[in-house]
N, C-alpha and C positions, 0 to 999 in steps of 0.2 A: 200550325206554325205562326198564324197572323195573331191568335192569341198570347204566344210566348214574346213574341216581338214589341206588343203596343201594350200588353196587361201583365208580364211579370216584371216582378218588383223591383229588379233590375234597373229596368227603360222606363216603366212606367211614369217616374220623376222627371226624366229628361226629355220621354216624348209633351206632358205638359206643358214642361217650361219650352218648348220648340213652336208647341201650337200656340199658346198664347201669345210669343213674340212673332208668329206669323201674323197673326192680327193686326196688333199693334201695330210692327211696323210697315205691312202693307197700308193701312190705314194713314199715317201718317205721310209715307211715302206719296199716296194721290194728294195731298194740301202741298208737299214738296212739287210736283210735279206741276201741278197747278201755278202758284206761284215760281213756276220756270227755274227755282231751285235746287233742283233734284242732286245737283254734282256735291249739295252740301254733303247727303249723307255717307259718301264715301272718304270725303274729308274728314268729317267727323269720326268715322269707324277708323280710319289709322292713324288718328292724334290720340286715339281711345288706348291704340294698341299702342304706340308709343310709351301714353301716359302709363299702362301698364304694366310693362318692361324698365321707365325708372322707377316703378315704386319698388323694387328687388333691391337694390341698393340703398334706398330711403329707411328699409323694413316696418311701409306700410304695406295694408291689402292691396292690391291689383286693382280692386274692382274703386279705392277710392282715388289709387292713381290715373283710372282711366279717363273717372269723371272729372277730375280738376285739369287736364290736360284739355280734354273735350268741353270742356266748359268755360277755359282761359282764350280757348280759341274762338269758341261762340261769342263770346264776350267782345274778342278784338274787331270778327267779322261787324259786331253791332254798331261799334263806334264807327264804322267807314258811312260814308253820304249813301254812297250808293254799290252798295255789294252785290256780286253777281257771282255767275261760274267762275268765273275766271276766278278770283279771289280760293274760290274753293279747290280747283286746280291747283295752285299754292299750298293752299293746305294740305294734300294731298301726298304734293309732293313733301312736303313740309314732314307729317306724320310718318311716311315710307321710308322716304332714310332715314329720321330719327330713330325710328324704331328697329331699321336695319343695325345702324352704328351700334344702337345702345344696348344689344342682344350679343353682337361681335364683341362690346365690352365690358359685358358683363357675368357675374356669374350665375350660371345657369339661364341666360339672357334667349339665346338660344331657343332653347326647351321653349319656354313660355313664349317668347317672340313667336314659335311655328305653330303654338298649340291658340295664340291670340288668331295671327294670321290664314288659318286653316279651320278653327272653333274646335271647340269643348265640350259638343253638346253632352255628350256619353257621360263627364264629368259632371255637371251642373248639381246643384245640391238645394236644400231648404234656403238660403237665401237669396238663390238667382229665382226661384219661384214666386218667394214676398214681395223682389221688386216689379217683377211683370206684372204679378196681380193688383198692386200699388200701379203701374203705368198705364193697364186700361182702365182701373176706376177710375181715376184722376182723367185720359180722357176723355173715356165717356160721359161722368161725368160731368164736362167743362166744353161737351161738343155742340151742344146745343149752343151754347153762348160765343163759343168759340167759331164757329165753323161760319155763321153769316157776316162775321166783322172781317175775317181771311177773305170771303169769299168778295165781298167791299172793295177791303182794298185792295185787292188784285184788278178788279177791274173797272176802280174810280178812285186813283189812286188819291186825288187832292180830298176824296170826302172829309176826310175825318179834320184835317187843318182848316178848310175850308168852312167847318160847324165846329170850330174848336173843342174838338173831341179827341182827347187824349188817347192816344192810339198804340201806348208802350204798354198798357196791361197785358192787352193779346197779344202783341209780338214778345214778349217774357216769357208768356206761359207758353208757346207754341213752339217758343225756343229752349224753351227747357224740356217741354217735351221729346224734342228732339233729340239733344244730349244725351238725356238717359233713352230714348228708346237705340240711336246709336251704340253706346255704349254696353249697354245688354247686349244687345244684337252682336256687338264682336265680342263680348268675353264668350259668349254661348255656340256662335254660329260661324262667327269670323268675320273679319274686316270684310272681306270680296263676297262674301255670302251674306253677310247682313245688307249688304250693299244693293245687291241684286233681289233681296225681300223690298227693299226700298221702292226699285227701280223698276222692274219688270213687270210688278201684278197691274198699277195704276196706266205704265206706258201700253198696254194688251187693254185694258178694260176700255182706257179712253179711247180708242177705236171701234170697239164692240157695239158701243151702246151709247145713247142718247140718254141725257136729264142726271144729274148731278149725284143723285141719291142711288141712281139703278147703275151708275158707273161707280160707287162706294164699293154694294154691296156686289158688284162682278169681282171686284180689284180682291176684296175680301176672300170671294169664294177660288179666285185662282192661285192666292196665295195658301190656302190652308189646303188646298187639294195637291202645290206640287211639294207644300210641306211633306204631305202624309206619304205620297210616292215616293219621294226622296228615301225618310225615313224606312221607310220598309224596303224599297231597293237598295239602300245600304245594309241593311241589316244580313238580307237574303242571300246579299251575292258579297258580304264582306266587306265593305268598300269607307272609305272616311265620307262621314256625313257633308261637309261642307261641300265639298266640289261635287257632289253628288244633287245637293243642293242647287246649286248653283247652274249645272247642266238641265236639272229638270223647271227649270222658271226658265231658262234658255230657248227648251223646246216650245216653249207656251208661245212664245213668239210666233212661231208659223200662223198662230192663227190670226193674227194683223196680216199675214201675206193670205192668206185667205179673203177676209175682210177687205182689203186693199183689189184683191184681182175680183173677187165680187160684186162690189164700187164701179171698176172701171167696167164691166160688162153689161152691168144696168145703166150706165151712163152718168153714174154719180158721183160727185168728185172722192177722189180715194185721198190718202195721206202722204 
């Protein structure tokens, strides 16, 4: 059975393209996190699904209405002094009824609105695959170079003004990163499912473990593990990949209450 599920030719395309945005966006998700962030990527995933529900009535692709939506909006969050959750809560809101209305008013708005909002994965094709494999080249990579200037100004924020070092290269790319790993994440997975690829594997790892690199690679390995669960417990017992998704990174959480009553028994501060 686990052969017919993850190797015939069927799945085989969409379990890829599922595992490689597992990566991806867990990976990105711990720099979101890091940078206290995090509310972006939910923002971004229903501006995505917005943007993809009016390109129906434009009769462009979906996939480039998701990105100009997702990217008008990154774009607006950049010009503010100082952006925070809050701003992304906005957005959020902003994305969810847009994309509610513009589904109610369109035709076949619907359809693609639930199949945005719930993912695709089962549908996914040769071009949701070129751009995953395009979005961890690009940042792997650009991690090396990227990852110690994030990690800067997170936590020295004046460095870079203060040594007049122009500090918009990496926030471009780190923001365009986002975009599109957003973006992917809901045409494939779903706005609330991508979201929770974001959110969950980094908020579990950063508890677990000590030292920057070995909290990377947990955040990695919990997102691709409750990927593959998901995956095959949908398969097995029937069920829409998304929220199935999104219940199995759910469970993963118990293990911070582990970790947390752990802490408190040895006498060490817990979270």
């Amino acid at each position: 059975m686990s052969d017919f599920i993850l190797f015939d030719p069927m799945f085989r395309m969409p379990f890829l393209i599922g595992l490689l945005l597992a990566v991806g966006l867990s990976l990105i998700g711990a720099y979101l996190r890091m940078r206290e962030e995090w509310l972006a990527a939910l923002g971004l995933s229903h501006m995505a699904a917005a943007g993809g529900i009016a390109a129906l009535p434009l009769g462009i692709p979906t996939l480039v209405g998701a990105l100009v939506f997702a990217a008008v909006a990154a774009l607006l969050k950049g010009v503010l002094p100082r952006a925070s959750n809050n701003h992304y809560g906005l957005m959020l809101l902003l994305g969810w009824g847009g994309a509610l209305m513009l589904a109610a008013n369109t035709h076949q708005g619907e359809v693609v609105g639930e199949a945005l909002l719930r993912g695709q994965l089962y549908f996914t094709s040769q071009p949701h695959l070129i751009a995953a494999v395009v979005l961890l080249l690009v940042l792997f990579a650009s991690l090396n170079w990227l990852s110690p200037r994030l990690l800067i100004e997170r936590f020295f924020p004046d460095y870079f003004s203060a040594n007049r070092i122009p500090a918009w290269p990496h926030r471009l790319l780190f923001g365009a990163l986002v975009v599109v790993a957003a973006v992917l994440g809901t045409l494939a997975m779903g706005a609330m499912s991508a979201f929770a690829m974001f959110f969950v594997p980094a908020w579990v790892a950063f508890v677990l473990v000590r030292g920057w690199r070995r909290a990377l690679m947990l955040t990695v390995a919990i997102a691709v593990i409750a990927y593959i669960t998901a995956f095959v417990v949908s398969m097995l017992l029937d069920q829409p990949f998304g929220p199935s998704l999104a219940l199995c990174l759910a469970l993963t959480t118990s293990l911070r209450l582990f970790a947390n009553r752990a802490a408190r028994l040895s006498g060490a501060p817990g979270e």
